[in-house]
N, C-alpha and C positions, 0 to 999 in steps of 0.2 A: 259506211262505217270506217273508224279508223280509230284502232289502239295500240298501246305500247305497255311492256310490260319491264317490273323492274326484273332483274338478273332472277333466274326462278330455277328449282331443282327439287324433283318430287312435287310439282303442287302448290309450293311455300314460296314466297321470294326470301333470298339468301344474302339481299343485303339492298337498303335505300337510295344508291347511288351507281353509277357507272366507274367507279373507278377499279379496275382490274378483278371485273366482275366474276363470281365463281360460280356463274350457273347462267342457264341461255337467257337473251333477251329476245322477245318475242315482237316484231312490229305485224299486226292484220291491218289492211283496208280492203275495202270494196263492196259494193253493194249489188253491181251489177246490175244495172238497170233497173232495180227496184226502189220505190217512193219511201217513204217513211216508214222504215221496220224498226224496231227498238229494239234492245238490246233483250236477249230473252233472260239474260243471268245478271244478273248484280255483282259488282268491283267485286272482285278474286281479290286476296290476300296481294299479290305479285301485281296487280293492273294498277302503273304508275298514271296512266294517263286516259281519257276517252272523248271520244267527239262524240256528242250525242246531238251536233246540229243538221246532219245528213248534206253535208256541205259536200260537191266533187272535189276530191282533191289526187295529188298523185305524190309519189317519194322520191327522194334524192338521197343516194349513199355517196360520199365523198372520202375516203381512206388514204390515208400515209402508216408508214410504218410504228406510228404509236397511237394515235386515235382515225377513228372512224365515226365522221359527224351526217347523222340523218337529219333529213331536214323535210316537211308534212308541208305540201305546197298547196294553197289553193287553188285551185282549174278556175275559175272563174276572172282571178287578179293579178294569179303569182306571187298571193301574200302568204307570209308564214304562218300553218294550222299551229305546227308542234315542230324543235325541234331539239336534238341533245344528242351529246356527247358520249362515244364509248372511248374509255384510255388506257393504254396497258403500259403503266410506266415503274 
């Protein structure tokens, strides 16, 4: 599994974008050896983004002092799942 959420505070996302977000962004992956589990809950208010293809894949955080770029790699290719921008400018 692997998702991302947009900037979230209480429950709610607090805004549709990454730019000088005012509330945590949340990245989950992992499935752990497990075959096709589906998600048990349905897109949350705040979930920007979701793999629902059960694809291995792994993260890369990259950071400087104004943004910090994730980037949702696939284990199989090293092609890009998911990737975006946090910026605090």
């Amino acid at each position: 599994h692997y998702e991302r959420s947009y900037p979230a505070r209480g429950g709610e996302s607090v805004q549709k974008d990454y730019v000088n977000p005012g509330g945590t962004v949340f990245v989950v992956g992992g499935i752990s050896g497990v075959g096709e589990d589906a998600f048990e809950k349905e897109y949350a208010d705040f979930t920007a983004w979701r793999d629902e293809t059960y694809r291995e894949s792994w993260g890369h955080l990259n950071c400087n002092s104004t943004h910090a770029v994730w980037t949702q790699r696939l284990a199989d290719s090293g092609g890009v799942l998911d990737q975006f921008t946090i910026s605090k400018i």
